[in-house]
KEFISE-987841 format. One record per residue (C-alpha): residue in three letters; x, y, z; residue number from 1. Coordinates in steps of 0.5 Angstrom, whole numbers. Example, Ala and Ser with C-alpha at 12.3 -4.5 7.8 and 13.67 -1.06 7.14 Angstrom:
# KEFISE-987841
ATOM:Ala:25:-9:16:1
ATOM:Ser:27:-2:14:2
//
This chain:
# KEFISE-987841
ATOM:Unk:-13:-48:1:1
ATOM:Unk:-16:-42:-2:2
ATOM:Unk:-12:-39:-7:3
ATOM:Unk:-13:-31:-4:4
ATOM:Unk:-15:-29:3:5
ATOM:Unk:-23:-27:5:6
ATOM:Unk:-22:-18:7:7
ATOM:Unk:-23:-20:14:8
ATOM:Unk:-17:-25:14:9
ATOM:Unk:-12:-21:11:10
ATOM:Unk:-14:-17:16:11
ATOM:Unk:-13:-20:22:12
ATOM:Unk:-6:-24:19:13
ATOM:Unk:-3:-16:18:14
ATOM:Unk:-6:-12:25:15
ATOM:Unk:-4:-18:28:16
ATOM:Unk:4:-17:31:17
ATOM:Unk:9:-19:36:18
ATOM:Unk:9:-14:42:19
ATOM:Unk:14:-14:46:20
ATOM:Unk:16:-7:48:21
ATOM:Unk:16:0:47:22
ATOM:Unk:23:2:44:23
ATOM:Unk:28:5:48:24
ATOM:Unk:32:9:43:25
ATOM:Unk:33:10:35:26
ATOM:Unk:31:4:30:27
ATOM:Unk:37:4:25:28
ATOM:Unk:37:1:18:29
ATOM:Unk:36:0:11:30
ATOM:Unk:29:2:12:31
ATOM:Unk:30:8:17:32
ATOM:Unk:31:12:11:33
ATOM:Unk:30:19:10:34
ATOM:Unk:29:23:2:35
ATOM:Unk:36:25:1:36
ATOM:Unk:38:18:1:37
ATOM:Unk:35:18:-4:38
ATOM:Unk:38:23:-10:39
ATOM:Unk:38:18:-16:40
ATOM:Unk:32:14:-17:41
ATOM:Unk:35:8:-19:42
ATOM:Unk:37:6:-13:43
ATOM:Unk:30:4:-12:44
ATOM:Unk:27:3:-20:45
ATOM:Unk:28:-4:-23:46
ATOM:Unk:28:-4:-30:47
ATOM:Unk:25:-10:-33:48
ATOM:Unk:28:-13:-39:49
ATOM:Unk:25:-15:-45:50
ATOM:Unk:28:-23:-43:51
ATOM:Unk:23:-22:-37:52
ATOM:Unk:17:-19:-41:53
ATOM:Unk:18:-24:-46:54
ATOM:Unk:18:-29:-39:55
ATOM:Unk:11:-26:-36:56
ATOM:Unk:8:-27:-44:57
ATOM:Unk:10:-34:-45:58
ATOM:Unk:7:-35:-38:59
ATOM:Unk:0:-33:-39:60
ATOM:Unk:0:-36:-46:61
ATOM:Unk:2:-42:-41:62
ATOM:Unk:-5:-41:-36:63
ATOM:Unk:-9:-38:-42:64
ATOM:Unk:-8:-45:-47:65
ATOM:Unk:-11:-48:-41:66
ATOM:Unk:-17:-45:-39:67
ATOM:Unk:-15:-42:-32:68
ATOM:Unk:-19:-37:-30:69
ATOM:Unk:-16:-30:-26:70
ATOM:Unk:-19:-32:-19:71
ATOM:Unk:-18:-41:-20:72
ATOM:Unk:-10:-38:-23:73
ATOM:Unk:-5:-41:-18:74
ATOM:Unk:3:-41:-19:75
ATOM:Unk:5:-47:-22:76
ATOM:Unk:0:-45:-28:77
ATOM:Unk:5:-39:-28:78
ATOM:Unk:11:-42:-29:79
ATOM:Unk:17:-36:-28:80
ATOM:Unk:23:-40:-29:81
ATOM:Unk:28:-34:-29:82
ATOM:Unk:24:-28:-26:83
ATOM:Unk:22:-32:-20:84
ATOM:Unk:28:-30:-17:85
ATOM:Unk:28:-24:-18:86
ATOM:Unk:21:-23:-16:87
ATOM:Unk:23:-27:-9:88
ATOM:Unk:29:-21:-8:89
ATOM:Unk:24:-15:-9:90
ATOM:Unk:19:-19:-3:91
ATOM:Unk:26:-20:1:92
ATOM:Unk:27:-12:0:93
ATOM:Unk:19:-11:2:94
ATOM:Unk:20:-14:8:95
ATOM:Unk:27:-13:11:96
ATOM:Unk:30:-8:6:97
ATOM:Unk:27:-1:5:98
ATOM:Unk:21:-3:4:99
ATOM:Unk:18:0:-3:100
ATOM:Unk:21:-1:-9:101
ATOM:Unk:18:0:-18:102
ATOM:Unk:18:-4:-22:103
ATOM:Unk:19:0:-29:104
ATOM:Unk:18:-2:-36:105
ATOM:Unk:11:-7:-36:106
ATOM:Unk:9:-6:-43:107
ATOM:Unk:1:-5:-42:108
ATOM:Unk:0:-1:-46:109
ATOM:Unk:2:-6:-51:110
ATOM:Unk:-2:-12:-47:111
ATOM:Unk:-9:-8:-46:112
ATOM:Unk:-12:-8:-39:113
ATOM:Unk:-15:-15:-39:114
ATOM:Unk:-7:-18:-40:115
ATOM:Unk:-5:-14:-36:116
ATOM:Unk:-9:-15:-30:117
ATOM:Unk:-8:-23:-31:118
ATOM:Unk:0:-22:-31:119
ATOM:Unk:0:-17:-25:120
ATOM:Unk:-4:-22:-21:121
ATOM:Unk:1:-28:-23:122
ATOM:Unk:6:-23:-21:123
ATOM:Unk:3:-22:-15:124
ATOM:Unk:2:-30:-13:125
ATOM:Unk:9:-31:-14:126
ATOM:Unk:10:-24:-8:127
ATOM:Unk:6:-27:-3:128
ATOM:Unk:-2:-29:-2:129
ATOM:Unk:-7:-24:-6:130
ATOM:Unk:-13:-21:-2:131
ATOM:Unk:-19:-18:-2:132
ATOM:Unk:-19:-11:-1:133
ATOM:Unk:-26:-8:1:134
ATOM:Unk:-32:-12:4:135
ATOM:Unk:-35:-15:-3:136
ATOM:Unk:-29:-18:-3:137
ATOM:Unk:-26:-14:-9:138
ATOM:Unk:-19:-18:-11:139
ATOM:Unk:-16:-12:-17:140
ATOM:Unk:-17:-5:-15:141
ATOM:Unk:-19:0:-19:142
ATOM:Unk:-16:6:-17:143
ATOM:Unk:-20:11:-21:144
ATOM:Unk:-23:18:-21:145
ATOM:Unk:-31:15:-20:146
ATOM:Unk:-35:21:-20:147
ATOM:Unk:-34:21:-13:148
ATOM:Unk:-35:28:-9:149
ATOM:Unk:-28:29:-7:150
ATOM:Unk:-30:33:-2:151
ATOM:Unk:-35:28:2:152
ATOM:Unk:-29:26:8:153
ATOM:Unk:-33:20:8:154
ATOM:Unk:-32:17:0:155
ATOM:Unk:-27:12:0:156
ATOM:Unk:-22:17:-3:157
ATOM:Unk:-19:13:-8:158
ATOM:Unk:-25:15:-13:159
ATOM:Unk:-24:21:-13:160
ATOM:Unk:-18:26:-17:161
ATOM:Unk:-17:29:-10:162
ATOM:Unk:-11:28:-4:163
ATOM:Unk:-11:22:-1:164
ATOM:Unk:-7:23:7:165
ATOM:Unk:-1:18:9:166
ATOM:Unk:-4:11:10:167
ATOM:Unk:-2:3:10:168
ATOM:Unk:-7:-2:7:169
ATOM:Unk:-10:-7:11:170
ATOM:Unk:-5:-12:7:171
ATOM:Unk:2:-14:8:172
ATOM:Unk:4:-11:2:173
ATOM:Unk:0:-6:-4:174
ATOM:Unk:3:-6:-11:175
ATOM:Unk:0:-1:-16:176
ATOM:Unk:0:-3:-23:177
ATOM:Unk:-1:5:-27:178
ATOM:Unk:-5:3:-33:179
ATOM:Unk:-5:11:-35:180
ATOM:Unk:-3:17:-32:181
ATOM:Unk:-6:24:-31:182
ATOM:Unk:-6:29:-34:183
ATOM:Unk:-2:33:-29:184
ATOM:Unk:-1:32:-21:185
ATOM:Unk:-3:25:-18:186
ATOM:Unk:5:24:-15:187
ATOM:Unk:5:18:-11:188
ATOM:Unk:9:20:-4:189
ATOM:Unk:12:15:1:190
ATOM:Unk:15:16:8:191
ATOM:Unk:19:11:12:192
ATOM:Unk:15:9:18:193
ATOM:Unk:21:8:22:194
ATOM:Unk:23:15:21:195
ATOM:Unk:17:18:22:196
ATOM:Unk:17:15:29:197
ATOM:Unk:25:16:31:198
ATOM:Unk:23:23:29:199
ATOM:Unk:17:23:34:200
ATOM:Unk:21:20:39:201
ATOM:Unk:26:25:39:202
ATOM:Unk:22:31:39:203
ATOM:Unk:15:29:44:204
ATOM:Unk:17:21:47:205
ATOM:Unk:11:22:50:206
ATOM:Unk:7:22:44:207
ATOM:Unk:11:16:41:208
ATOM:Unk:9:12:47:209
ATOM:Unk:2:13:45:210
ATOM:Unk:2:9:39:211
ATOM:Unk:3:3:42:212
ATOM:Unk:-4:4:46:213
ATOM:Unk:-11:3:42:214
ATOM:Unk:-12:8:38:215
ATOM:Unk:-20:7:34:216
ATOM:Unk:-21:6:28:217
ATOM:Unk:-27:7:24:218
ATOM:Unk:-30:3:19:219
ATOM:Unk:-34:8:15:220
ATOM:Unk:-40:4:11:221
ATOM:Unk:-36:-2:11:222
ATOM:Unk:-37:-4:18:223
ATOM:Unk:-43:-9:15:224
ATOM:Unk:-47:-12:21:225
ATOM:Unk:-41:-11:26:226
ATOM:Unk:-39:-6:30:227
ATOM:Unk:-37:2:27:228
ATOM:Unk:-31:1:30:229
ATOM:Unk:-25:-2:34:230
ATOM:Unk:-20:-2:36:231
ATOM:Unk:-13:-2:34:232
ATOM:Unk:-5:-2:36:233
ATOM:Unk:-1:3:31:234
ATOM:Unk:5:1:33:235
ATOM:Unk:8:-6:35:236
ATOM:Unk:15:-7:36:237
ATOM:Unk:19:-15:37:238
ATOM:Unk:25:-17:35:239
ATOM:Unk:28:-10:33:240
ATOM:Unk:22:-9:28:241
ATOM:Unk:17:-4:28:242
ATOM:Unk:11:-6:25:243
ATOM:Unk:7:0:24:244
ATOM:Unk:-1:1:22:245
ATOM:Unk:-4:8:22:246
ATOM:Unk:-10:11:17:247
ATOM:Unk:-10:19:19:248
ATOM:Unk:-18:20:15:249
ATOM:Unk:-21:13:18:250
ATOM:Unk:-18:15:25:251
ATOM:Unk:-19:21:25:252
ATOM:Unk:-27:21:23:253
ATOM:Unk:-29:16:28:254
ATOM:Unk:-31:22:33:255
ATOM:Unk:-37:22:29:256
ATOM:Unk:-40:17:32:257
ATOM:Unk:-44:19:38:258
ATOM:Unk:-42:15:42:259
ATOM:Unk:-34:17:41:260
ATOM:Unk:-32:22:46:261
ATOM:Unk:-28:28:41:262
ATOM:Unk:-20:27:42:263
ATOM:Unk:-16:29:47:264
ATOM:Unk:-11:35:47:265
ATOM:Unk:-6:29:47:266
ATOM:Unk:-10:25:42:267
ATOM:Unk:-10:31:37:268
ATOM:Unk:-3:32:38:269
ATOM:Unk:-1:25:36:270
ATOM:Unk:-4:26:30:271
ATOM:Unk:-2:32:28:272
ATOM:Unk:6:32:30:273
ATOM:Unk:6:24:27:274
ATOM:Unk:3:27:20:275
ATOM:Unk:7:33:20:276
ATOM:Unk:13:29:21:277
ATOM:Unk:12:25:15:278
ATOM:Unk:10:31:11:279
ATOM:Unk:17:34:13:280
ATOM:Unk:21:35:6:281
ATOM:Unk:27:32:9:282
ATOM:Unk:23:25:10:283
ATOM:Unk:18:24:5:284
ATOM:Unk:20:21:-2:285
ATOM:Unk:16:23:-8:286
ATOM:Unk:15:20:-14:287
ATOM:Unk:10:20:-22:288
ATOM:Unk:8:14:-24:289
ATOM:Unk:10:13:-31:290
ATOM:Unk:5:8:-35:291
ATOM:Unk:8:1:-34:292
ATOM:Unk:10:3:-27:293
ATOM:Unk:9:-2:-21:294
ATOM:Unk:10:1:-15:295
ATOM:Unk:11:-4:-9:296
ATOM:Unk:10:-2:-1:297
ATOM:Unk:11:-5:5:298
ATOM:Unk:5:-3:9:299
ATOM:Unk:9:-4:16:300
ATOM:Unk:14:0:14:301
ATOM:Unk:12:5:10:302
ATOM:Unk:6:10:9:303
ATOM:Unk:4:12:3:304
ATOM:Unk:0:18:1:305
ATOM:Unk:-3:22:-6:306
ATOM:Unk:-3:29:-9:307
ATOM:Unk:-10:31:-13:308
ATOM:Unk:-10:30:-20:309
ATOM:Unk:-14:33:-26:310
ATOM:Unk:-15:28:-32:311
ATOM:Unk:-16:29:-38:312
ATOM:Unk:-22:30:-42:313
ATOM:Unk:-22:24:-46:314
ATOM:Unk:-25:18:-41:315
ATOM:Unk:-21:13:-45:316
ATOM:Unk:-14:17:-43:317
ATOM:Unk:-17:18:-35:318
ATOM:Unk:-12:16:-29:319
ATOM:Unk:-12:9:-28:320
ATOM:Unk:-8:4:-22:321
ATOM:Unk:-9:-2:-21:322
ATOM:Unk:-9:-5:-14:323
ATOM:Unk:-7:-11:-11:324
ATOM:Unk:-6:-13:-4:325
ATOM:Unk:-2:-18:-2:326
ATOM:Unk:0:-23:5:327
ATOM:Unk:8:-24:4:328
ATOM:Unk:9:-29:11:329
//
């Protein structure tokens, strides 16, 4: 079995959710949770202790004394003993728990970007399956101002110092490891998906029963020899879980294609309300990545979204996440 998932792949085994009906009321639980649940940070930052770093250390001596390349590293080349456990709780709160937490505390300033980028992939293998997160089959992301015009609604705006709107990956789960900072902005921002349907529900029911119908979705320039775009559910409910996907520039931009008819009033509402509800302050839980952060999120539970940032003049000291998407079922 192949040791990480195609893009396509991935793809599929996240967009393709149990259904099997439209709910009729709220969703209570952990993951339907609002910002002033949040007052402390602690309730969702894990520390990492110097007994697991000195884990994650002596795991990739481990793998490095034995010639195991990044891509050929699999998790028994990863021996955690101790933090495995630990690990297996934070996919527990991923996928039936809030649905995000932060890891806090990897020493990359210490380790480099090479170390660091094999221990976050070891890392990552022990949550679930990594995957391939763009058509060149680019497993570790670098999210990382590129030059890009952040005014084009059609770059892909990770490569660029600009806003990002409220997103999911097209992965089970994101991790972001922040190797450097910027030198102001650049604040990560999450919102419960679950809150944000409650929300919809309770002020336009009519809106929120359109997620549950095919909304389509542009591919932008990755779409290859395939079609420009498809379509996809936003929200799919079963066994009491919502599961949602949704990606405001990438459905909102399909309507460039000429045979796309522009939106419908109700279309343009469901867009507009649904993005306001998430923007909401007594929703959306802001947050800065410190270096050494790894912000973990749940892609069915949680959209995330990025303020603008300005880097520091020295290219060496430029903002620089790395990326991972990762399967966990």
């Amino acid at each position: 079995m192949a040791r990480h998932l195609s893009f396509e792949e991935q793809a599929l085994h996240y967009l393709v959710r149990p259904h099997e009906q439209v709910p009729a009321g709220p969703i209570a639980g952990p993951v339907a949770w609002r910002r002033d649940d949040f007052d402390d940070e602690r309730a969702w930052t894990l520390e990492l202790s110097a007994s697991s770093v000195a884990e994650l250390e002596a795991a990739h001596d481990h793998a490095r004394a034995r010639g195991v390349t990044l891509r050929e590293l699999r998790t028994e080349d990863f021996p955690l003993p101790q933090l495995a456990a630990q690990i297996a709780a934070w996919r527990d709160e991923l996928l039936c728990g809030r649905g995000f937490l932060v890891v806090r505390g990897i020493p990359v300033a210490d380790w480099g970007e090479e170390k660091s980028s094999f221990i976050y992939w070891g890392i990552g293998l022990h949550l679930g399956r990594p995957g391939a997160q763009n058509a060149q089959e680019d497993l570790l992301g670098h999210v990382i101002a590129a030059g890009e015009d952040a005014e084009n609604v059609y770059v892909r705006r990770y490569r660029t110092a600009g806003d990002i709107a409220y997103h999911c990956d097209l992965a089970d789960a994101v991790g972001l490891l922040c190797l450097q900072t910027a030198r102001s902005g650049g604040a990560s921002r999450i919102v419960s998906s679950v809150s944000v349907f409650n929300v919809l529900q309770q002020r336009r029911p009519d809106l929120a029963a359109r997620l549950f119908e095919p909304v389509l979705i542009d591919r932008r320039d990755e779409a290859g020899s395939g079609p420009a775009y498809v379509p996809v559910f936003p929200c799919r409910y079963a066994g009491g879980q919502l599961r949602t996907f949704y990606h405001s520039d990438y459905f909102r931009s399909v309507v460039r294609h000429p045979d796309v008819p522009p939106f419908t009033p109700e279309q343009q509402a469901l867009f507009d309300t649904y993005e306001e509800i998430a923007s909401s302050p007594e929703l959306c839980l802001e947050m800065q990545f410190r270096r050494g952060d790894l912000q973990l999120v749940s892609n069915h539970l949680v959209l995330h979204a990025r303020t603008a940032y300005e880097d520091y003049p020295d290219a060496a000291r430029k903002r620089h996440l790395l990326r991972l998407w990762l399967s966990l079922t």
